[in-house]
N, C-alpha and C positions, 0 to 999 in steps of 0.2 A: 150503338157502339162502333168507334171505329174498326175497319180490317184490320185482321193480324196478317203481316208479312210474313213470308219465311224470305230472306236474299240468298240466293246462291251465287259465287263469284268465283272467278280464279284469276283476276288481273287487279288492273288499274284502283277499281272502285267507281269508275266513275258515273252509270249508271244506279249506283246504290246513294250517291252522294245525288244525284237529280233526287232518288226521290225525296230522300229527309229534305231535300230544297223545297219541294212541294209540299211536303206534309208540313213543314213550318211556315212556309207562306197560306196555308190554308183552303190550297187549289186541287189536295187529296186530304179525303175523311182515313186515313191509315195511320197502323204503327207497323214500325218495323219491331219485332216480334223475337226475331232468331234472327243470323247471320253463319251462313257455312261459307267458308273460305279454306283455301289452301293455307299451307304456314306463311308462305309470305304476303300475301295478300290479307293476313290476318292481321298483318301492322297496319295498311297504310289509311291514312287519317279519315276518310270514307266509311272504315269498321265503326273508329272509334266514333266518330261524331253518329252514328245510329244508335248508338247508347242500347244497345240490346248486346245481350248474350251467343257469345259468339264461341262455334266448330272450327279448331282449325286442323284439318282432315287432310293427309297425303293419301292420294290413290295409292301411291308407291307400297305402303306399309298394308296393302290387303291384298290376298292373294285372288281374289277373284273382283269384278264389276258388282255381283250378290253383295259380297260382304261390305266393299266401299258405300254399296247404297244401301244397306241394313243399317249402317251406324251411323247413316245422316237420318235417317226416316226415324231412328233409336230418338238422338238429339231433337228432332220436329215434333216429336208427341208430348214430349216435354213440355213445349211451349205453346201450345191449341192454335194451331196456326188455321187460316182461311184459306190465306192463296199461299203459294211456293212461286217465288219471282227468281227466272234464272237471267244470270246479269253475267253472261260473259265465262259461265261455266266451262272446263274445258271436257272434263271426262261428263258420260253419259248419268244420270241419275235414272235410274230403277224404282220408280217409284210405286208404292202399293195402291191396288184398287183404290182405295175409298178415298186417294188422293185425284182418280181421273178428273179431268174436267176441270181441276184447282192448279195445275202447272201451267205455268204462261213462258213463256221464251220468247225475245227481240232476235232478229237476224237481221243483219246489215246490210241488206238484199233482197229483192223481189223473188219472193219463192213462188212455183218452184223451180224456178227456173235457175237462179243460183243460189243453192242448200246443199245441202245431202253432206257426208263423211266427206274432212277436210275441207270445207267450204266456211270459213271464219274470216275475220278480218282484214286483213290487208291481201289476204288470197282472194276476196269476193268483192274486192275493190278492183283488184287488176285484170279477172277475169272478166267482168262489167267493161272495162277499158280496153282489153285487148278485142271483143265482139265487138266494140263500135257503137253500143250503145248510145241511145240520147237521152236517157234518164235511169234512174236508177230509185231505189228509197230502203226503207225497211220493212220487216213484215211481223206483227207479233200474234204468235200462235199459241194453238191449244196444244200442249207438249203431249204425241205417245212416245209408242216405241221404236220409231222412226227417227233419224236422224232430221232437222229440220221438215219437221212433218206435222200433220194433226189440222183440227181446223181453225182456219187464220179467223182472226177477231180485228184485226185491220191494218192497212198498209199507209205507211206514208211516200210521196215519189218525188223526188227532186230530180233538177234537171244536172245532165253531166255536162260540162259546159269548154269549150276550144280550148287546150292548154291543160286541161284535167291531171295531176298525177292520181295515184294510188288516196296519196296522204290526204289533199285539197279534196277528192270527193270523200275518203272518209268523215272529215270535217263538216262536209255540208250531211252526210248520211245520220251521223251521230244529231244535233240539232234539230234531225226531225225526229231522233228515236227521244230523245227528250221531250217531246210534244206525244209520242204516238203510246210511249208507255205507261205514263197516267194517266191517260185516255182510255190505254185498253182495258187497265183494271178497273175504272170504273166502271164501262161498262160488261166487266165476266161478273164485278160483285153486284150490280145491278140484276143479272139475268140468274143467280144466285139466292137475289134477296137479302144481301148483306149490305153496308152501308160504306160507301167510299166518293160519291158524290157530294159536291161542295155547292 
């Protein structure tokens, strides 16, 4: 049987749209499964085309981190989910025991040396730029309770190249998290015993 995804997201999609790319060319054994998204990110056409049952959750409307991540984990049991794939997530998920080990998270940055609180997107681009760096890549982990933390399941590194901005290495960063994130889950539902190898 194939994995069940669970996608978490709070932007673009575009990492949740790689994977349905992969699971319909055939280069991941997965179904996306559940879909938690913010309300806006609950429209754009990345939800849809996953054809799965989709959370569309505001931190905003909970008064605690507990309660935000009590009615995602409420939504996941629903759906017998394998792994929990965070695509871009912005607030923290709290996830329950019997979920360790099944949270995966991409960072757009070599941890751990650029992670931690506040350390996302075009901040982990320009931080990389402003050290001087000669390479850069992504890193995808085993999610705790740590902010970009837990243990990495594998890194991709590209090179930062004369004339770099922010924008230009996040371009080349994201191209390898497209390579590195079907890659990872194959091998956590490998080391699992689940099936997601093609």
């Amino acid at each position: 049987m194939s994995v069940r995804l669970a996608v978490l997201l709070s932007g673009t999609g575009r990492t949740l749209q790689n994977l349905v790319d992969r699971i319909a060319d055939g280069s991941l054994d997965a179904r996306i499964a559940a879909v938690v998204a913010n309300p806006r990110s609950s429209k754009v056409d990345a939800v849809r085309n996953a054809g799965a049952p989709v959370l569309a959750i505001d931190r905003r409307n909970f008064e605690s981190p507990e309660a935000y991540s009590e009615a995602i984990t409420a939504f996941l049991v629903r759906h017998d989910i394998d792994l929990v794939i965070q695509a871009g997530l912005t607030h923290k998920y709290l996830f329950p025991e019997r979920l360790r080990g099944r949270v995966l998270n991409i960072h757009p940055g070599l941890l751990p040396t650029y992670g931690g609180h506040g350390m996302y997107g075009h901040f982990v681009h320009e931080a990389v730029l402003a050290a001087g760096e000669t390479e850069s890549g992504c890193t995808v982990h085993i999610t705790d309770e740590e902010y970009d933390h837990g243990p990495i399941v594998l890194e991709k590194r590209v090179p930062v190249l004369p004339g770099d901005t922010p924008e230009t290495l996040a371009a080349r960063v994201f191209e390898a998290e497209c390579e590195a994130y079907p890659e990872a889950i194959r091998l956590v539902a490998s080391r699992l015993g689940l099936a997601a190898a093609t």
